[in-house]
C-alpha positions as CSV (number, residue, x, y, z in Angstrom):
1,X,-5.5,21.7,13.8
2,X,-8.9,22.9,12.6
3,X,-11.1,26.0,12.7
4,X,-14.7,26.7,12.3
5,X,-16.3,29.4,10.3
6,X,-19.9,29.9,10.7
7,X,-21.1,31.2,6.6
8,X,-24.8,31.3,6.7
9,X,-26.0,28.7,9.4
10,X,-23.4,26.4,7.2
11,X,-20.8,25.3,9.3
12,X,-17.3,24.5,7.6
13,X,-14.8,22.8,9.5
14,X,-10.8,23.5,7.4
15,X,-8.4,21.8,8.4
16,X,-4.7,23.3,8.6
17,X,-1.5,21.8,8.2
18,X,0.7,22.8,11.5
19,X,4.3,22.0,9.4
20,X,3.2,24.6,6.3
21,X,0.1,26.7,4.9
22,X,-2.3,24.0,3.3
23,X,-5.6,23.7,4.5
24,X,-8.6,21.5,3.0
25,X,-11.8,20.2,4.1
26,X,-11.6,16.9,4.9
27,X,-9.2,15.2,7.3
28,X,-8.1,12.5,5.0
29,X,-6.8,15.1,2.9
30,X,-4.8,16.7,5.4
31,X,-3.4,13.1,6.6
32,X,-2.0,12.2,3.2
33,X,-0.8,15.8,2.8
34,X,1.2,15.6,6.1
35,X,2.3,12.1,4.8
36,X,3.4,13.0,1.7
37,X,5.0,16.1,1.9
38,X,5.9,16.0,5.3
39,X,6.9,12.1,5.7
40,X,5.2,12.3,9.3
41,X,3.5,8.7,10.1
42,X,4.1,7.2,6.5
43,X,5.5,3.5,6.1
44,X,8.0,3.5,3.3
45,X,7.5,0.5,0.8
46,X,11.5,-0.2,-0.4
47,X,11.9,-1.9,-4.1
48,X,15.0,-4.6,-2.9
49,X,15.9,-4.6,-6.6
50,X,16.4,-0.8,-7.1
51,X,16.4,2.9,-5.1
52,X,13.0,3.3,-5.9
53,X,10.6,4.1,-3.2
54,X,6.9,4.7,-1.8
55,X,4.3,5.6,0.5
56,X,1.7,3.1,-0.7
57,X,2.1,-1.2,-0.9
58,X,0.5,-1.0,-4.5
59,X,2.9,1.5,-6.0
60,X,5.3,-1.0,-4.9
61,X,3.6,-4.0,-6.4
62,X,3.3,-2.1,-9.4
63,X,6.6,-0.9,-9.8
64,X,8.0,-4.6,-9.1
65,X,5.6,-5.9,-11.6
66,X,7.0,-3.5,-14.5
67,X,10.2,-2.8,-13.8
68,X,11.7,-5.7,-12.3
69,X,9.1,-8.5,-14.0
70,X,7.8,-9.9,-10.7
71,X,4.5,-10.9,-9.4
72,X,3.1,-10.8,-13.2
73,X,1.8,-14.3,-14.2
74,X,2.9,-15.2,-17.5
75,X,0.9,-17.0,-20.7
76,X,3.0,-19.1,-22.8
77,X,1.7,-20.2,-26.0
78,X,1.2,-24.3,-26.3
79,X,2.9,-24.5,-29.7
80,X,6.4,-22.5,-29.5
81,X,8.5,-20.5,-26.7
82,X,6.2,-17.3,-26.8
83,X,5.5,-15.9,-23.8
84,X,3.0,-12.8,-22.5
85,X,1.6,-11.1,-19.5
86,X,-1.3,-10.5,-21.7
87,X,-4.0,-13.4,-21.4
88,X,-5.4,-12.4,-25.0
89,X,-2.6,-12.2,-27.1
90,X,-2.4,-15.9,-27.0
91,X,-5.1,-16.4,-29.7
92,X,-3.9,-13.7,-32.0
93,X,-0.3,-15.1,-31.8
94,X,-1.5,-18.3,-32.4
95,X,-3.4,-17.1,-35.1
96,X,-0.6,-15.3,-37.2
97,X,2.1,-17.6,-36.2
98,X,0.4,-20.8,-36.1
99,X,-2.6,-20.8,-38.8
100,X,-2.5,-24.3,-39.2
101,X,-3.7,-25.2,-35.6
């Protein structure tokens, strides 16, 4: 899986893919390489609202969060029924919608 070339008293260890031609440096590389493009070893993360899947938990969490509207906290505004994901539009709504308060 990897080879050493000697290149000046510098030793630099590449390390080959055995499904295709990549090669990198560093083994981490390889491993999500062979995960990604190869699917060898990878946990699938399935969305249960959609087709939509991934390699990685937080792609998940992030595609639940905005495109299905779950796991985001929302901020409602104490003087009418608007709400927000966003913590700091609160004062500027309340600001333009309700100057009185």
């Amino acid at each position: 899986m990897s080879q050493l070339f000697l290149n000046k008293s510098l030793i630099i260890v590449i390390y080959a893919c055995p499904h295709c031609d990549f090669e990198t440096k560093t083994s981490n590389s390889l491993n999500r390489h062979i995960r990604n493009l190869h699917n060898m070893g990878a946990i699938t993360y399935q969305c249960p609202y959609c087709d939509f899947s991934t390699n990685y938990k937080e792609s998940l969490k992030n595609h639940l969060a905005h495109k299905h509207d779950i796991g985001t906290k929302h901020y409602n505004c104490p003087y009418c029924d608007f709400t927000t994901k966003h913590k700091k539009n609160i004062p500027r709504h309340i600001k333009t919608k309700h100057p009185n308060y």
